[in-house]
C-alpha positions in Angstrom: -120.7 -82.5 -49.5 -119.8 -82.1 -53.6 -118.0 -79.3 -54.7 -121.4 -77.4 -55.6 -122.8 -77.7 -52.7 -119.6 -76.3 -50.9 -119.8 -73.0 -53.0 -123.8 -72.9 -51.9 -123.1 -72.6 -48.3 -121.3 -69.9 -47.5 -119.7 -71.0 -43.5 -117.9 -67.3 -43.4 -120.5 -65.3 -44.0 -123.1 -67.1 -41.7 -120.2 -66.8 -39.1 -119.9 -63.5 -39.5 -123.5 -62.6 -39.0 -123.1 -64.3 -35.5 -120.2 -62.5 -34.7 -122.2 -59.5 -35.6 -125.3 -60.3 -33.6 -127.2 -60.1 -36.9 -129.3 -63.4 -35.8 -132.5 -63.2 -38.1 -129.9 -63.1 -41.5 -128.1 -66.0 -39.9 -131.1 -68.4 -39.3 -132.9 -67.3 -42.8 -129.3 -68.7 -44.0 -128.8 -71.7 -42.6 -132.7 -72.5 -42.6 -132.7 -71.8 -46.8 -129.6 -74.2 -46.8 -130.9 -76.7 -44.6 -134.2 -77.1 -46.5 -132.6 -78.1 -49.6 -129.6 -80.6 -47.4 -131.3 -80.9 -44.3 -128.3 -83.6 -43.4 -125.4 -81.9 -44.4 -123.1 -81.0 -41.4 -122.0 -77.6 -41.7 -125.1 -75.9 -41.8 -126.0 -77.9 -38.7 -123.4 -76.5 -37.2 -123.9 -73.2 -37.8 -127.6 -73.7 -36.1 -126.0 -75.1 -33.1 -123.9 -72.0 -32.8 -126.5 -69.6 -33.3 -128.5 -71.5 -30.8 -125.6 -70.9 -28.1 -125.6 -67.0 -29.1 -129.0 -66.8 -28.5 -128.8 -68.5 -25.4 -130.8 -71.2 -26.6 -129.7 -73.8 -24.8 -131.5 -76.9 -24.4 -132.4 -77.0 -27.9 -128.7 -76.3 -29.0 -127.3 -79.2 -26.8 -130.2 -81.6 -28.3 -129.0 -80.8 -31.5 -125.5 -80.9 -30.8 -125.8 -84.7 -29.6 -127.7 -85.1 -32.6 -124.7 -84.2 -34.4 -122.5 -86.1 -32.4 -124.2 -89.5 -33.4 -124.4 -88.7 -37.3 -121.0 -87.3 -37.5 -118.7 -89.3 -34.5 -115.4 -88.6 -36.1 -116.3 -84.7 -37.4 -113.4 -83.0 -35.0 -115.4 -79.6 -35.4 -118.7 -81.6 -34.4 -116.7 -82.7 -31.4 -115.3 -79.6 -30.4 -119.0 -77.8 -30.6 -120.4 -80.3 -28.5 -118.5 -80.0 -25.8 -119.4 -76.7 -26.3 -122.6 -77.1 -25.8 -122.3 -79.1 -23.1 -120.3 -76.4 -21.1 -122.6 -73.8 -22.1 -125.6 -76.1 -20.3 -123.3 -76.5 -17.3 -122.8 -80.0 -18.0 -119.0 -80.4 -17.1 -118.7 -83.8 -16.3 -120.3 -84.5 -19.4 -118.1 -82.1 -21.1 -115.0 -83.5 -19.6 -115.9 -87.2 -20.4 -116.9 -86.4 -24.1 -113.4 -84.2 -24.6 -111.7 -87.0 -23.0 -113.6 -89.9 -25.4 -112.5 -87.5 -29.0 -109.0 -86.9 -27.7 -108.5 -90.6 -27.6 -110.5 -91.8 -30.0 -109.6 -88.9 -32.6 -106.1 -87.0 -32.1 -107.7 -83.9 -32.8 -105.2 -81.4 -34.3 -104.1 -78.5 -32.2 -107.0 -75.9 -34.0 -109.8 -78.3 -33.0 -108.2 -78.7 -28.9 -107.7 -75.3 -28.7 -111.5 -75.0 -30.2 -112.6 -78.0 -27.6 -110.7 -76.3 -24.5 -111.0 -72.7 -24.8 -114.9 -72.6 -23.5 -114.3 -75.6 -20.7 -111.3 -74.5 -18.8 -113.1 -71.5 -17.5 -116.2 -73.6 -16.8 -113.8 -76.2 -14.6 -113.5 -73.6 -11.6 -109.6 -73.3 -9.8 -106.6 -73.4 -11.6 -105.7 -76.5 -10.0 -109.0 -78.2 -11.3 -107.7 -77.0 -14.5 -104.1 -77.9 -14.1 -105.9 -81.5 -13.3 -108.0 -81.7 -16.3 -104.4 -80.2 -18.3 -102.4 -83.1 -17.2 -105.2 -85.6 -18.6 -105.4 -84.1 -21.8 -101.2 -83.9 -22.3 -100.6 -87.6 -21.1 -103.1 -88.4 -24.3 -101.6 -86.3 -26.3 -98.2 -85.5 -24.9 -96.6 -83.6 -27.8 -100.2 -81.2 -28.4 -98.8 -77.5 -28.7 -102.2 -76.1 -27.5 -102.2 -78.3 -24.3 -98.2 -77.3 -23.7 -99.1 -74.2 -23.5 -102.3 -74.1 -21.5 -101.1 -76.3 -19.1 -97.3 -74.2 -18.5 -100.1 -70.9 -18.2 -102.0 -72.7 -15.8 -99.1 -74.2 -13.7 -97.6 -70.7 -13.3 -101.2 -69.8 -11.9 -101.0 -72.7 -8.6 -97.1 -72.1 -8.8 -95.9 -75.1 -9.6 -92.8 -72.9 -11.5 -90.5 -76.1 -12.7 -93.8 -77.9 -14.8 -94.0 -74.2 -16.2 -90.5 -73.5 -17.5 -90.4 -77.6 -19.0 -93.3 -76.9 -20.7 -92.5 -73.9 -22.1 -89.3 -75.3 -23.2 -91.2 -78.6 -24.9 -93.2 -76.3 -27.0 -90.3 -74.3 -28.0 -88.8 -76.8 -29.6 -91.6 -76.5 -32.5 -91.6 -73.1 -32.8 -91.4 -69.4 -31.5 -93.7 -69.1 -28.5 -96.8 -67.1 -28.6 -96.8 -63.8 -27.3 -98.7 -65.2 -23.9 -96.9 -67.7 -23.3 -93.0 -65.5 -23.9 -94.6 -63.2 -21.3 -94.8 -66.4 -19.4 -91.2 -67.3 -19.9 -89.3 -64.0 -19.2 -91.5 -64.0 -15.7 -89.4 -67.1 -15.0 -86.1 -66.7 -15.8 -85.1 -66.1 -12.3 -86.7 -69.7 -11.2 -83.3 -70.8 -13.5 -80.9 -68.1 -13.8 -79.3 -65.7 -11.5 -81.1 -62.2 -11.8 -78.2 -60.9 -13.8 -78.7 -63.5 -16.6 -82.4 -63.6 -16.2 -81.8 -59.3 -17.1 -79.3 -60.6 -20.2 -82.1 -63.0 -21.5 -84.8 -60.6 -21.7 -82.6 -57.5 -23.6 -82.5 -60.0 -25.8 -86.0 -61.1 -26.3 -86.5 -57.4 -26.2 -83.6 -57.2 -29.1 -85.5 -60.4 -31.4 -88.7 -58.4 -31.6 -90.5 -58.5 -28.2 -90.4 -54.7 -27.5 -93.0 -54.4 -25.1 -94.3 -52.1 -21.5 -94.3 -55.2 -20.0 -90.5 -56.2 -21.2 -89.6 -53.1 -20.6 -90.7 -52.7 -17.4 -89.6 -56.7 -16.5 -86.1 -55.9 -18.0 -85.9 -52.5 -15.5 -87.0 -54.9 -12.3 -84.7 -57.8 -13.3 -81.5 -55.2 -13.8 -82.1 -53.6 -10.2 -82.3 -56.7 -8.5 -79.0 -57.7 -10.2 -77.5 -54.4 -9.4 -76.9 -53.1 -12.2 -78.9 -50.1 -12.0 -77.9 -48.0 -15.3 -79.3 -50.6 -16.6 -82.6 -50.4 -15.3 -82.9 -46.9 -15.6 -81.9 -47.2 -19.3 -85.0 -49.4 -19.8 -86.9 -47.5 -17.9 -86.8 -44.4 -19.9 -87.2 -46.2 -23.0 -90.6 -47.5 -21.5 -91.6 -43.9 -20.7 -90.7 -42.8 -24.1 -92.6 -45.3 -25.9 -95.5 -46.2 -23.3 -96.2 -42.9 -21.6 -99.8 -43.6 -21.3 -99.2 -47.4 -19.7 -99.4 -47.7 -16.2 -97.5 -50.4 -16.0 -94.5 -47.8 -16.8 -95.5 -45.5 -13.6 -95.8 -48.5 -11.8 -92.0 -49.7 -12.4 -91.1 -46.1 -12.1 -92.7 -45.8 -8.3 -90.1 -49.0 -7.6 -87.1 -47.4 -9.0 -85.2 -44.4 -6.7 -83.7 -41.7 -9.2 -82.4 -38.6 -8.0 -84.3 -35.6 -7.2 -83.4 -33.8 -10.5 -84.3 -36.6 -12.5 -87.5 -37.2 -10.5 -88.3 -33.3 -11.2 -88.2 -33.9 -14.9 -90.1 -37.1 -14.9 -92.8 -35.3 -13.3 -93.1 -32.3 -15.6 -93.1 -35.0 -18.5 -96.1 -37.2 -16.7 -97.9 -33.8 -15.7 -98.4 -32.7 -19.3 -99.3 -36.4 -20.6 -101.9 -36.2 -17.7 -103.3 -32.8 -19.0 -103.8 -34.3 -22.4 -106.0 -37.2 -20.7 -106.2 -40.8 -22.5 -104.7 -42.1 -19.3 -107.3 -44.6 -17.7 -107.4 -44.6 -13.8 -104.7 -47.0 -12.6 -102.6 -44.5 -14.6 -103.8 -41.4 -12.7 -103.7 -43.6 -9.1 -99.3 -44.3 -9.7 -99.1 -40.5 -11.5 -100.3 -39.1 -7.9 -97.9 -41.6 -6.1 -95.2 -40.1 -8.0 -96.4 -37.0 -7.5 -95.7 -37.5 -3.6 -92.5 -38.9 -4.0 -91.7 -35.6 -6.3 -92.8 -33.4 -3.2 -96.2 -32.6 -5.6 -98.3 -33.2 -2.6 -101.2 -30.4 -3.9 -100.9 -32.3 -7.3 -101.3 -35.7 -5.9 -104.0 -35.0 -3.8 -105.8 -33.4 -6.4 -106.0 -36.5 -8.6 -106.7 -38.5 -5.7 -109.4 -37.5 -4.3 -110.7 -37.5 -8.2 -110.5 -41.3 -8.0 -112.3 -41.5 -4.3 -115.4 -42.7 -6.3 -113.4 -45.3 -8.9 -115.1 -49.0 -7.7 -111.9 -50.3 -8.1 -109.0 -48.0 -6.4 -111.3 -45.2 -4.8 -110.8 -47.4 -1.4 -106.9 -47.3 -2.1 -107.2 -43.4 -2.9 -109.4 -42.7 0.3 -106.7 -44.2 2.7 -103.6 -42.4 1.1 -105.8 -39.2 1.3 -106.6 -40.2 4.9 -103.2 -41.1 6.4 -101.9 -37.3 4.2 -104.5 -35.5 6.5 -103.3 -37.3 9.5 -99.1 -36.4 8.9 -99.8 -32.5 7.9 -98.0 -30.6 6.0 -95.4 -29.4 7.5 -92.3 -29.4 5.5 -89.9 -32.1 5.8 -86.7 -32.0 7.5 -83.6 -32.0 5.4 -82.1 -35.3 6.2 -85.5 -36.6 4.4 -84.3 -35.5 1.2 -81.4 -37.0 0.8 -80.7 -38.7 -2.6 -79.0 -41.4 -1.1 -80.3 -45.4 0.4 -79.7 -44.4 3.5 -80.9 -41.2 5.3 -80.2 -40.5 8.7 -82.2 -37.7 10.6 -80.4 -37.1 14.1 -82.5 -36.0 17.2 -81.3 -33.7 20.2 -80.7 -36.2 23.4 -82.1 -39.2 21.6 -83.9 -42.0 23.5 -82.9 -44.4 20.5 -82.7 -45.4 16.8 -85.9 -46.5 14.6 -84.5 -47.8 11.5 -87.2 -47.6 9.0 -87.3 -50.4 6.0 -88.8 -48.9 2.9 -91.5 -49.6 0.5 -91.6 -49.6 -2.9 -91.7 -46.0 -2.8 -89.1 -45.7 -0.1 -91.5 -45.2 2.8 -94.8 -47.0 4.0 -97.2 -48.3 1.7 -98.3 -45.2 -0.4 -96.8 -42.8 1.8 -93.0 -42.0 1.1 -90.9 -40.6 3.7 -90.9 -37.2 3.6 -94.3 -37.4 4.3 -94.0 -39.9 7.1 -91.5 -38.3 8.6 -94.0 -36.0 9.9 -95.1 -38.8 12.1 -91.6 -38.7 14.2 -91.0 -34.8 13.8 -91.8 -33.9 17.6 -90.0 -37.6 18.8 -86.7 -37.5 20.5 -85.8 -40.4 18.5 -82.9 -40.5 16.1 -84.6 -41.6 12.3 -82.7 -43.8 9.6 -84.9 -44.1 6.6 -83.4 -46.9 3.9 -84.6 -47.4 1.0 -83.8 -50.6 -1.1 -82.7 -50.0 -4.8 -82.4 -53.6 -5.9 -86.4 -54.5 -4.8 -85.0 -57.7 -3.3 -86.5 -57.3 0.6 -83.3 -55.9 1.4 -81.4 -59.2 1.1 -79.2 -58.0 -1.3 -78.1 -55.5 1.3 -77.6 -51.8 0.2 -74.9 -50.7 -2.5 -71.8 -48.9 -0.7 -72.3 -50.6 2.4 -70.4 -54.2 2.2 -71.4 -57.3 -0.1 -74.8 -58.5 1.4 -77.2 -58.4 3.9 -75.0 -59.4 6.9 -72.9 -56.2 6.3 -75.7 -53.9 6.1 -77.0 -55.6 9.5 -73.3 -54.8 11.0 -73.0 -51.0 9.8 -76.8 -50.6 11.0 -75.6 -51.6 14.6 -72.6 -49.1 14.6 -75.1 -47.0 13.1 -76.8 -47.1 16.0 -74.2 -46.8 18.9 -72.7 -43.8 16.9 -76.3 -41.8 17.0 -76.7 -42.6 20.7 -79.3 -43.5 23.0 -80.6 -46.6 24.7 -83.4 -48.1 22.6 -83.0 -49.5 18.9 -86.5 -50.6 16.9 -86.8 -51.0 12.8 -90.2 -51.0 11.7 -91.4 -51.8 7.8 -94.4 -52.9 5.8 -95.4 -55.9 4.0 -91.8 -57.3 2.4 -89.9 -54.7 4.0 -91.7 -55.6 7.3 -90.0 -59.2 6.7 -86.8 -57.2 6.1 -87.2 -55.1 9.6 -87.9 -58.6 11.3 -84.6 -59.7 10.0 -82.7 -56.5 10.8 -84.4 -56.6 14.1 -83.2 -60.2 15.3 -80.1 -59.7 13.8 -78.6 -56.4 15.8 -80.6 -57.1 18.7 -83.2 -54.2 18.6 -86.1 -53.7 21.6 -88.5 -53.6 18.9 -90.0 -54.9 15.6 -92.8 -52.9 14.3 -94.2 -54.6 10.8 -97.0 -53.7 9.1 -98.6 -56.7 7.7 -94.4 -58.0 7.0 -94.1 -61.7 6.6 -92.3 -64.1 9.4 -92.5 -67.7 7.9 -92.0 -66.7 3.9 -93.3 -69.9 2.5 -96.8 -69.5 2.8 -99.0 -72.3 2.0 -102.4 -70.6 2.7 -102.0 -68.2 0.1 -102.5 -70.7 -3.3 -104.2 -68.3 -5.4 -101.9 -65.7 -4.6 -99.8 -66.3 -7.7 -97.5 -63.2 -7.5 -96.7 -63.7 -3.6 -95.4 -67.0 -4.5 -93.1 -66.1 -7.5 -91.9 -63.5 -4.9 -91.1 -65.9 -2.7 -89.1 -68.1 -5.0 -87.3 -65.6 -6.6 -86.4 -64.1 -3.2 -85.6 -67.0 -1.5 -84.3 -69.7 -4.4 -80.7 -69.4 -3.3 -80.8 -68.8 0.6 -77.9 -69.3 2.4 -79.8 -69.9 5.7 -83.6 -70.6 7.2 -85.9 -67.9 5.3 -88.8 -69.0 8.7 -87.8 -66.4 11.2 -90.1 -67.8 14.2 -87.5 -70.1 16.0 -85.2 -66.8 15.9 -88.1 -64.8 17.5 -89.1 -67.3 20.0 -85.2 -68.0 21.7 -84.7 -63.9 21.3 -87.2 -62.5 24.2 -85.6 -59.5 24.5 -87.2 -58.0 20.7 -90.6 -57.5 20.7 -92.7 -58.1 17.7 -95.5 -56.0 17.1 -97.4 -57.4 14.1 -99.8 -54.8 12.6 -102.9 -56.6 10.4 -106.1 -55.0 8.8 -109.2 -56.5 11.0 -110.8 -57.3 8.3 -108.2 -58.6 6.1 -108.4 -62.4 6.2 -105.1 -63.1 4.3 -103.2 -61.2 6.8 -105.6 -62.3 9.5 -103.9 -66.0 8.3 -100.5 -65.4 8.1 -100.7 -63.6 11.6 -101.3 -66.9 13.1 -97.7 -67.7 12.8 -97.1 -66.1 15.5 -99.4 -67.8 17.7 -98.1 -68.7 21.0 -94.4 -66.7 21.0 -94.8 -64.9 23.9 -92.5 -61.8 22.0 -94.9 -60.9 19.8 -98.0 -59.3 19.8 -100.6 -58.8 16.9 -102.8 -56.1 16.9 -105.6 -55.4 14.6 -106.6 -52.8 13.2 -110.5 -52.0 13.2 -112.2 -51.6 10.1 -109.3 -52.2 8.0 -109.8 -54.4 5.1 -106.5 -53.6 3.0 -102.9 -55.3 3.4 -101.7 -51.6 3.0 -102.4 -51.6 6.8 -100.1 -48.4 7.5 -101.9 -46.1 6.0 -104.9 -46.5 8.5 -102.6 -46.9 10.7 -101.1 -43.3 10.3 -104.3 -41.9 9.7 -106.0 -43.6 13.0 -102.4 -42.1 15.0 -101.7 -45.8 16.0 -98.4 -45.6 14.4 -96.9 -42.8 16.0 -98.1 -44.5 19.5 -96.5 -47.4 18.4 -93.3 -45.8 17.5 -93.5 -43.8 21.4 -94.4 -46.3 23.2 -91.6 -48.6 22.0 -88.9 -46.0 22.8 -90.7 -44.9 26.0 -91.7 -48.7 27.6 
């Protein structure tokens, strides 16, 4: 096109009519344009465009290959024709067509991430996409926009190591995009120990990249590492300057502070919750705090405002449910202990239950001085730990030894110092896992977990992204077998009593691990279709049987 006829057609403006759903000014654009050049390109690719807004899609795909045969080596012609061809649900046609330009043209990194963006959905699983990925870089192996893709992608179906090289590679040309830093920080621990991996995102933080999420990443990496000032310091700053995230309350539920400090991060969340602009995820960790501030009237309040939300009202309906099982009687005083490890002593115990806390230091969304209405009327000694560093309890507790091994030893002087016959731990989820170590390892009667892990490397859950990075980050640097079933099988004398939601078919999976030890027992739980299984659990009074008959059989 000459330099007048350029200035004619105005490619912004018609763009921006798109954008704007202003259709009828588009086409009388493009149509007046295309009357007087009916073969010039761009206008022709504005119709195309306007074709796919409209939903027009036969015709826009007919014109599209029409475009593709006048204009073979037009990179912006390429890119919308694939395009089109997505849009039609032709994906093999699609691929093949992006694969044929990419080869034949070495499209520039705007016109692959033009050509990509609108397929990758359109492929399905993130490992169909990882596939298509790994095509497209071994073209075109130094392409920023498939580097970075592809590392976002690999983090998705866990494949950690092709992340981190990636992410390195595209470095090396520039600051990373703000995506793809997020992406980065997530895995320092997959290369550095949890201290450094804390070191190396204060500094991120320090270059610029100030954000909730850094914040909050910066808080979790310091307590696993231990050093807990630390992560309180970065927690704070979150709260000042993200009050209204919930990301924030969400990091602040998984870090223990004392009770003071808890009673004036409440009155600071209570009066950002009265001015509102707080969307419902917000309100759902503001009432978990709430419980773990002894708010009980507060958090119930605010739950049962988010029964009817269609995406936590199910989660808000169980806390409320297991609340109205336990009472509200007051908790005893040993409860309240600002310490990692509480111990409540009973009169003529028959045993010990050592119970491995949550994130909020109790069971699922239930902390323990609510649950420890559940034992009240027991004769059973109660030591409630709670696990400061986030780590599954591997990192063992501060004050008592240098690692897991010595919290396992103190635990069973622990329990020959409180008395009576019977020992059992009991946890949920990762600190289920923890009470299954514990268990084995002092020789208890009894393991109750609540949907805990046994075998850790779990290869049926491959779109669980965040279970895997778990994993790896718990278990990178093991110093023995993270698979407890061999342990459980030649150790008949501890029960396993494995605790699933019915109908919960991730835990319904994992459970099978357990198939044919003749220690352990799995029992479902009807109705239940959360992993949170110990909150229906309480509310049902299946828990409390448990926990009785265990010390009574």
């Amino acid at each position: 096109m000459d330099q007048a006829k350029s200035e004619t057609w105005d490619h912004a403006r018609v763009n921006r009519l798109i954008e704007q759903k202003d259709y009828a000014n588009a086409a009388s654009q493009i149509a007046a344009f295309l009357d007087q050049q009916p073969t010039s390109v761009a206008p022709r690719i504005a119709r195309v465009r306007l074709l796919l807004a409209t939903g027009e899609l036969a015709e826009a795909r007919a014109l599209a290959t029409q475009l593709l045969a006048d204009a073979p080596d037009n990179l912006w012609v390429w890119a919308l024709g694939i395009q089109a061809l997505t849009q039609d649900r032709d994906i093999e046609g699609a691929v093949a067509l992006f694969g044929d330009g990419q080869a034949r043209l070495s499209p520039d990194d705007n016109a692959l991430a033009a050509a990509v963006n609108g397929l990758l959905p359109a492929l399905g699983s993130w490992s169909a996409q990882v596939a298509f990925l790994k095509d497209a870089l071994a073209r075109q192996p130094d392409s920023r926009t498939v580097q970075l893709r592809l590392a976002s992608r690999a983090m998705q179906v866990g494949d950690f190591d092709l992340a981190l090289q990636l992410l390195q590679k595209a470095e090396e040309t520039g600051p990373l995009p703000a995506y793809a830093k997020s992406i980065q920080s997530r895995l320092y621990p997959m290369t550095a120990s949890m201290a450094d991996s804390a070191e190396r995102v204060a500094q991120d933080i320090s270059q610029g990249h100030e954000t909730s999420e850094a914040l909050c990443r910066l808080c979790r990496f310091a307590a696993a590492a231990g050093n807990f000032e630390q992560a309180q310091r970065a927690l704070m700053r979150a709260l000042d300057l993200f009050p209204a995230d919930w990301r924030v309350l969400y990091r602040l539920n998984r870090v223990f502070l004392p009770a003071a400090q808890d009673t004036a991060v409440y009155a600071r969340l209570a009066t950002q919750a009265e001015r509102g602009e707080v969307d419902q995820n917000w309100q759902l960790q503001f009432a978990l705090f709430a419980l773990r501030a002894g708010q009980a009237d507060m958090a119930q309040r605010v739950l049962r405002q988010l029964t009817q939300d269609p995406r936590i009202g199910e989660t808000a309906l169980s806390v409320l449910a297991a609340l109205e099982a336990l009472g509200d009687a007051p908790p005893r005083a040993g409860v309240l202990q600002d310490a990692d490890l509480c111990v409540v002593r009973a009169e003529n115990p028959q045993g010990t239950l050592f119970v491995f806390g949550s994130f909020l230091g109790g069971v699922n969304y239930v902390p323990n001085r609510n649950l420890d209405a559940l034992f009240a009327d027991l004769a059973v000694n109660v030591v409630y730990l709670r696990d400061p560093s986030g780590r599954a309890f591997l990192n063992g507790l501060p004050g008592i030894g240098a690692g897991e091994q010595d919290l396992h030893d103190r635990l069973q002087r622990l329990a020959a110092e409180l008395g009576g016959a019977k020992i059992v731990t009991m946890g949920s989820s990762a600190a289920g896992y923890a009470a299954l170590r514990a268990g084995l390892a002092i020789k208890a009667n009894a393991v109750i977990s609540l949907a805990g892990l046994v075998a850790p490397p779990r290869d049926h859950d491959a779109d669980a992204t965040h279970l895997r990075q778990g994993d790896a980050e718990l278990f990178r640097e093991a110093n023995e077998p993270v698979d407890l079933r061999p342990v459980l099988a030649g150790q008949p004398q501890t029960h396993l009593m494995l605790v699933i939601g019915e109908s919960y078919a991730p835990d319904v999976a994992r459970s099978d691990a357990v198939k044919g030890i003749a220690n352990a027992t799995v029992i479902a739980v009807p109705g239940a279709t959360t992993h949170h299984v110990g909150m229906p659990a309480m509310a049902s009074g299946l828990l409390r049987d448990l926990v009785r008959d265990a010390f009574a059989g």
